[in-house]
C-alpha positions in Angstrom: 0.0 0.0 0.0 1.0 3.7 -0.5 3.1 4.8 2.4 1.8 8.5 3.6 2.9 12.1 2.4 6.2 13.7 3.3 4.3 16.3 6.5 5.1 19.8 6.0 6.9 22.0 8.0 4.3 22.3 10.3 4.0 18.4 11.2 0.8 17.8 8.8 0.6 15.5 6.0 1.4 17.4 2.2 -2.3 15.6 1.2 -3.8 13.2 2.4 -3.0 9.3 1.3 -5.5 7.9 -0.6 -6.4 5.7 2.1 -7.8 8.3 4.0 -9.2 9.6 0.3 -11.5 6.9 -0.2 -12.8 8.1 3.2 -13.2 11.4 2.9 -13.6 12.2 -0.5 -17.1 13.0 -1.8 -18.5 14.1 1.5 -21.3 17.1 2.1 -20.1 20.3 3.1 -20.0 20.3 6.7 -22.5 22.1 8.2 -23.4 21.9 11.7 -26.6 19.8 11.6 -26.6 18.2 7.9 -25.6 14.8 7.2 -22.5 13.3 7.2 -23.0 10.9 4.1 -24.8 12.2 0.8 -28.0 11.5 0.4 -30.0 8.9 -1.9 -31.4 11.0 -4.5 -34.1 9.5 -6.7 -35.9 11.6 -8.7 -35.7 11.3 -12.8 -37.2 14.6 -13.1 -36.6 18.2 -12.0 -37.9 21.8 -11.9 -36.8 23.6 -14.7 -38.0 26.4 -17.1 -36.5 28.2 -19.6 -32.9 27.7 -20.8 -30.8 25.7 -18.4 -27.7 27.3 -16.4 -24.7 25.9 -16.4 -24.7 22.8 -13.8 -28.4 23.1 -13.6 -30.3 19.7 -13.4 -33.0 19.1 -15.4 -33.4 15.0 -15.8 -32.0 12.6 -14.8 -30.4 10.8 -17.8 -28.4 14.0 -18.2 -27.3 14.4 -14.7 -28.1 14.2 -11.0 -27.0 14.7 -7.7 -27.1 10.9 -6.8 -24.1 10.3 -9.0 -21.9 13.4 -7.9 -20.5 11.9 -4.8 -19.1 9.2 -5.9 -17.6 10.5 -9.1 -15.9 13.1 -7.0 -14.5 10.9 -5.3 -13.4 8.6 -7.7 -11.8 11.3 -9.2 -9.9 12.2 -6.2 -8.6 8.9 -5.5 -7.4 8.6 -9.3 -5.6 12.2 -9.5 -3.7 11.2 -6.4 0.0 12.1 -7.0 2.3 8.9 -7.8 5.6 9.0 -5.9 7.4 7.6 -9.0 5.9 10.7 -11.1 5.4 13.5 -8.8 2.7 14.6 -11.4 0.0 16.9 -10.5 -2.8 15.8 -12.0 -6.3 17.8 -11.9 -9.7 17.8 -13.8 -12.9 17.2 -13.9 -15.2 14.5 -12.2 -15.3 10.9 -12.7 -18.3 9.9 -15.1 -20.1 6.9 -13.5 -21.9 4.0 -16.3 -24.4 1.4 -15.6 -21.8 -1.0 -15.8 -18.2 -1.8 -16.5 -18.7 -2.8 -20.5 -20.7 0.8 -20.4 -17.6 2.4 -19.4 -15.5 0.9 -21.7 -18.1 1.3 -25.1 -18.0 5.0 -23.8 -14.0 5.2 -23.6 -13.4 2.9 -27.0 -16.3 5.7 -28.7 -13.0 8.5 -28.7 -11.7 6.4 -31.9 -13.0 7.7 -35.0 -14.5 5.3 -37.7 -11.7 3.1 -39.0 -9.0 4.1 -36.2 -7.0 1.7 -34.9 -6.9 0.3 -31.8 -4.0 -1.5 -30.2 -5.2 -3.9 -27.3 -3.9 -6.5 -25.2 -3.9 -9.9 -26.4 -5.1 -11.1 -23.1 -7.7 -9.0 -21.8 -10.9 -9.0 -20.2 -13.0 -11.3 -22.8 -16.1 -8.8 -23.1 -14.3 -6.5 -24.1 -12.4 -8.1 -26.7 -15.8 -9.3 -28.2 -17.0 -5.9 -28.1 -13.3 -5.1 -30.0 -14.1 -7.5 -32.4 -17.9 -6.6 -33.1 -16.8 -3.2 -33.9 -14.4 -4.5 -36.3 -16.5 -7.2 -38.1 -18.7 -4.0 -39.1 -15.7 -1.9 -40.1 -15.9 0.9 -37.3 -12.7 -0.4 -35.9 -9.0 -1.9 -36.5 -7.8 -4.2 -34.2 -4.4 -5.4 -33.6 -3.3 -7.5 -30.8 -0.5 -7.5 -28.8 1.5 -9.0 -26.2 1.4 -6.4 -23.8 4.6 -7.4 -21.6 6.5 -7.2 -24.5 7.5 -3.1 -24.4 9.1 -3.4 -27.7 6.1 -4.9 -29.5 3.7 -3.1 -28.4 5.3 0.7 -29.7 5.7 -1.1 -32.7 2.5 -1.6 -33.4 1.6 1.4 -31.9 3.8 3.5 -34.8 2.2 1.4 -37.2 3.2 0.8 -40.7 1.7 0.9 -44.1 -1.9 1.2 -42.2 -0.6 4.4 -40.3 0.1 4.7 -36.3 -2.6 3.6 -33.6 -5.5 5.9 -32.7 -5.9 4.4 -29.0 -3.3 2.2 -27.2 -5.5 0.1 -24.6 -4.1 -1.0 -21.9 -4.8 -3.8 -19.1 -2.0 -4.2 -16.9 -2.1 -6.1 -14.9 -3.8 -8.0 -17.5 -7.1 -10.4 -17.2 -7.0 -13.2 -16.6 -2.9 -13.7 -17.2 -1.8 -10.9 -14.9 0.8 -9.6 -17.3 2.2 -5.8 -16.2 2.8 -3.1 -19.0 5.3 -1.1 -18.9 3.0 2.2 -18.3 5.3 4.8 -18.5 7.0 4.5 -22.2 3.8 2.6 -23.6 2.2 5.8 -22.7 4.8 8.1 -24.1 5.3 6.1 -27.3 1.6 6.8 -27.8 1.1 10.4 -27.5 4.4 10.7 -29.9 2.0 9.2 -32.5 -0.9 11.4 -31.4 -2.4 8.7 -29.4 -5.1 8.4 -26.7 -4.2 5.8 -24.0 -6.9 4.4 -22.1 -6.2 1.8 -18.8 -8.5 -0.6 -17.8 -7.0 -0.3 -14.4 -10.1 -2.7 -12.1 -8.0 -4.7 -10.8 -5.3 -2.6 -9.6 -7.5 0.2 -8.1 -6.5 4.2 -7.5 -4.7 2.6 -4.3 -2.4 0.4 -6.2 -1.9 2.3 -9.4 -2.8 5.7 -10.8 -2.5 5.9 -14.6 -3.1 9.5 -14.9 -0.1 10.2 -13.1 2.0 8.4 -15.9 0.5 10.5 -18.5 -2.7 7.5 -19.5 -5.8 10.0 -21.4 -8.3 7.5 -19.7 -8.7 5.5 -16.7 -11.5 2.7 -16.7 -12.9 0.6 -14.1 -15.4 -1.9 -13.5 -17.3 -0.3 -10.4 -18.7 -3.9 -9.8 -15.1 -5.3 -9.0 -13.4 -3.9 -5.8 -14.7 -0.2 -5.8 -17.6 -1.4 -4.4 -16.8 -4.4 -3.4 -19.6 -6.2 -1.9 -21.0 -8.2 -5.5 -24.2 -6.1 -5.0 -23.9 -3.7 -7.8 -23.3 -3.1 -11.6 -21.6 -0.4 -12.1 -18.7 1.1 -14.3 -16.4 4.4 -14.5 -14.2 6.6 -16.4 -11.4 8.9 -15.2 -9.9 11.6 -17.1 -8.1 14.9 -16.9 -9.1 16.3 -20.4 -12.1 18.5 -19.7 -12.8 17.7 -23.9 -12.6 14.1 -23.7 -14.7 14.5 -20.6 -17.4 16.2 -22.2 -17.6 13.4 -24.7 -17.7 10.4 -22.5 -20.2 12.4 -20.5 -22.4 13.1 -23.7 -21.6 9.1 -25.2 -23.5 8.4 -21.8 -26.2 10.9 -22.4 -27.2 10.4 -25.5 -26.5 6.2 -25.0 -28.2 5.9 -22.1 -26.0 3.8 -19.8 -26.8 5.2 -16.7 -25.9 4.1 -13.3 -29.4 3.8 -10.7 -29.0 6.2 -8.3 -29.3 3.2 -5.8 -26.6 1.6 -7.1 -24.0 4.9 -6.8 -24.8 5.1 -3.3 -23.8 1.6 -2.5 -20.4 1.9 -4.7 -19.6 5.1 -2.7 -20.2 3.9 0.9 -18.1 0.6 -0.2 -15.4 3.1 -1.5 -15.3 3.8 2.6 -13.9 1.0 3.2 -11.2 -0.1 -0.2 -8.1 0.4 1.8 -9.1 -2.0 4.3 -10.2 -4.6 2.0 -7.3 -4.1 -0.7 -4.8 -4.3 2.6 -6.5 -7.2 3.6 -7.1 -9.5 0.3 -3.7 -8.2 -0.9 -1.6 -9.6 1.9 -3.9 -13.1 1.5 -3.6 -13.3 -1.7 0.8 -12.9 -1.4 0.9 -15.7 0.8 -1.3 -18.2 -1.0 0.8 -17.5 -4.1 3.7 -18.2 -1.4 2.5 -21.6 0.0 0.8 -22.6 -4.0 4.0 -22.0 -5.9 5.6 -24.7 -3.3 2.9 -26.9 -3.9 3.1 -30.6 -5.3 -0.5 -30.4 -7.2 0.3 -27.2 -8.7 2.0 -26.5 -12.3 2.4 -23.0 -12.5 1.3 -20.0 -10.5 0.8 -16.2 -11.6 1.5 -13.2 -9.4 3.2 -9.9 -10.1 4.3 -10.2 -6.2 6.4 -13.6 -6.5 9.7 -12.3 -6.9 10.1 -14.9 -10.2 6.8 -14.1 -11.6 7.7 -12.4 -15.2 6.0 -8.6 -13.8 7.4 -8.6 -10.8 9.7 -5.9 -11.1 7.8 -3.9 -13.4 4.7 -4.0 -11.2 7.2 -3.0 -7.9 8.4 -0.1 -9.7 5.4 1.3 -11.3 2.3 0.2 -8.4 1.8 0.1 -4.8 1.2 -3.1 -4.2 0.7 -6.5 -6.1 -2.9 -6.8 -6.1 -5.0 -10.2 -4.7 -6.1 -12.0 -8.1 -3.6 -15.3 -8.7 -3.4 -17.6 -11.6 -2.9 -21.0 -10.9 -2.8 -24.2 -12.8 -2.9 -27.3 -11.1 -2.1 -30.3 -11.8 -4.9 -32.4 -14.2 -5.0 -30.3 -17.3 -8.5 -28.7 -17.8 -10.1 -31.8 -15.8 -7.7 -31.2 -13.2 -9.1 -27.2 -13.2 -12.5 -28.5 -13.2 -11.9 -30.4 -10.2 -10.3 -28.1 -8.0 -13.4 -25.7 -8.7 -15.9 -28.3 -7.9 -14.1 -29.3 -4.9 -13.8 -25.8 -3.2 -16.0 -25.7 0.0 -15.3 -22.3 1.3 -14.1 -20.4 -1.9 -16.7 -19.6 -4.0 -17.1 -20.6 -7.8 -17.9 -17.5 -9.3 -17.2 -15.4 -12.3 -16.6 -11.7 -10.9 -14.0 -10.8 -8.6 -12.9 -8.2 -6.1 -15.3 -8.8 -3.4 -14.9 -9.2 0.3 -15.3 -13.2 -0.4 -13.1 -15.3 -2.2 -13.8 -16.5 -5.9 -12.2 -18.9 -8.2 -12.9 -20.1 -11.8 -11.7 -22.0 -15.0 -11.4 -19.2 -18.0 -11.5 -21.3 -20.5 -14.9 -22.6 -19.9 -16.3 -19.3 -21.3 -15.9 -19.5 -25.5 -14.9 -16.5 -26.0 -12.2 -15.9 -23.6 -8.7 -15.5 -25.5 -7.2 -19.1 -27.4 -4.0 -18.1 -26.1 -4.9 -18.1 -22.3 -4.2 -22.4 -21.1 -7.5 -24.3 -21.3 -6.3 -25.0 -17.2 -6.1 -21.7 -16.0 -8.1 -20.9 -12.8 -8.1 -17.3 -11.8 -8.5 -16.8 -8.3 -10.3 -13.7 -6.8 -8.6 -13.0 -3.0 -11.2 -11.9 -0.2 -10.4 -10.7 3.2 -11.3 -14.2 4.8 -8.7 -15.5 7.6 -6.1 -17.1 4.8 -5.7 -19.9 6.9 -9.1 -21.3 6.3 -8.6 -20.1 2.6 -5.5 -22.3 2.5 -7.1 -25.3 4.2 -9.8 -24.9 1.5 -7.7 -24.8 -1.0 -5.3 -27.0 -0.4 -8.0 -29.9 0.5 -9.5 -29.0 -3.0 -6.0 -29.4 -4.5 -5.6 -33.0 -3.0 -9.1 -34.3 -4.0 -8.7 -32.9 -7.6 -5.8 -35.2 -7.6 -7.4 -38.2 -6.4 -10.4 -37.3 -8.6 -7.8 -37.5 -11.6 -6.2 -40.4 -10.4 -9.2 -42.7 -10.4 -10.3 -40.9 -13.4 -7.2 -42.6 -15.3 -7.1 -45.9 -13.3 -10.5 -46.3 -15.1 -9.8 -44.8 -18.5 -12.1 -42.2 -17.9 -9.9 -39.2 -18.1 -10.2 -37.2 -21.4 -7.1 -36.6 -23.4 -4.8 -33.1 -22.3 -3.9 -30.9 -24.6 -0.1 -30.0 -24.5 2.2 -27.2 -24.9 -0.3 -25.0 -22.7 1.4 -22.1 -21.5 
């Protein structure tokens, strides 16, 4: 986690961390009597006559107070200075979406027709469907890449014969492989081809990593993940500091729709209170599972950007705050021996979202459209803040009896055929 702000000469703090951020950002003025938290605010319509001032509310597709809170704070928490930068960064709110994929058909609509997009080979698979839909009907060119590989990825962002990229987007680290761009001089080599760079930064959250501070046009997040935390809402978001790009994402919302229930905004901001808690918490769970799992006799291979001989590690320590609490394991078994462990989970929950305060697991591959080049055994592991011990003895049970299920499995000649070379 961040450590605090050099104090000033008086013995105070320069600005607050964002751990104390996420608590106090977004709050009502304070004045003696009012409430401490904002208030639920659900109305569609308001009064209005005659042409409306600036900031005026009018309805509530175009804008409401419910939202406001929230995407203040959000905003705050992203602009936080990163030590590595020292760069100030200001703007305008966050804009808040009635989900993640709403967020990122908003920040993917700043590419003009035909532009081309460079994206991560492995990335969340919605949105490389979406990618690909917007291809198939011409609006879009796509080019993968593999985004740990700094070199590759500015060559396909200068281009060729088809001209330089449009939009460099950005995972890191990546879903579900956990791969860690190298932020800083992807983001340069963008903006020397005129650029926009837009981060998909859910699973790192504002407390791990800031993008804005490394010179990134667009943050994105899945509100459902960690911000709020709970799996109780749909939400999504976009960060910028561009009061122009800003305006656009805010009128892509208006005039798609995609709006968040004021409901639902509440709930994100008041589990916003407590993200440094549960980050600390699932973060230090999740780096000693991928200790103890790594040493582990049913286990092939194990991805974590905090295992000093995972491939990100030292790109992730220099660039973020912290490691994050999503794994990648692959056991022992193939795809069966994937299948297994998740059936044989008591206490961890087979699930396919992530960053709640319980802990989730599942095989990728079982949906079709995540990426061909992600291993058919792959089980992504979503960290909660439960005692790890009891984590551990879940998993580790699950581990043995995936083993003996695979066992019998070929003692019978039941077991289906692995496919090799995986990974």
């Amino acid at each position: 986690m961040p450590d605090a702000p050099a104090p000033r000469p008086d013995g105070r703090p320069a600005a607050p961390s964002p751990r104390t951020l996420a608590v106090s950002a977004g709050r009502p003025a304070r004045t003696p009597g009012a409430a401490l938290n904002p208030a639920v605010v659900l109305t569609s319509t308001f009064v209005s006559q005659g042409a409306p001032a600036a900031g005026e509310h009018v309805y509530g597709r175009i804008g409401t107070p419910a939202w406001e809170p929230f995407e203040e704070a959000l905003a705050v928490l992203e602009r936080t200075d990163h030590p590595a930068t020292g760069r100030a960064v200001t703007g305008p709110p966050a804009t808040v979406y009635a989900s993640g994929m709403a967020a990122v058909d908003a920040a993917l609509s700043l590419v003009p027709v035909g532009g081309r997009v460079v994206v991560p080979r492995h990335a969340y698979q919605v949105t490389l469907v979406l990618l690909g839909e917007l291809a198939g009907r011409g609006l879009l060119r796509v080019e993968p890449v593999d985004v740990a590989d700094t070199d590759a990825v500015v060559a396909a962002v200068r281009g060729g014969a088809d001209g330089p990229a449009d939009l460099l987007w950005l995972e890191s680290p990546t879903n579900p492989m956990l791969e860690v761009a190298d932020l800083p001089a992807l983001v340069a080599a963008a903006h020397e081809v005129g650029a926009l760079v837009a981060v998909d930064s859910t699973f790192a959250t504002p407390l791990l990593q800031r993008p804005l501070a490394h010179g990134a046009d667009v943050v994105v997040h899945s509100v459902t993940k960690y911000l709020a935390g709970h799996s109780d809402v749909v939400l999504g978001a976009t960060v910028t500091d561009d009061p122009e790009l800003h305006a656009r994402l805010v009128a892509h919302r208006t005039t798609r729709g995609a709006i968040a229930g004021p409901f639902e905004v509440w709930l994100a901001l008041r589990g916003l209170r407590t993200l440094a808690l549960r980050v600390e918490r699932a973060q230090q769970n999740a780096a000693e599972l991928a200790r103890r799992l790594a040493a582990h006799a049913h286990v092939v291979e194990v991805r974590y950007p905090g295992l000093p001989d995972d491939p990100g590690h030292l790109r992730a320590a220099a660039q973020m705050d912290g490691f994050g609490a999503i794994l990648g394991v692959r056991p022992v078994g193939g795809a069966d021996g994937a299948d297994a462990l998740v059936a044989a989970v008591r206490l961890w929950v087979p699930a396919t979202s992530l960053g709640g305060v319980e802990s989730t697991l599942e095989r990728r591959r079982r949906f079709a459209t995540e990426s061909p080049t992600v291993p058919d055994d792959l089980v992504r592991l979503s960290v909660g803040i439960e005692d790890v011990e009891d984590l551990w003895a879940d998993l580790d049970a699950a581990l043995a009896a995936a083993a003996r299920t695979r066992s019998a499995a070929t003692r019978t000649g039941t077991a289906a055929p692995q496919p090799g070379g995986a990974g």
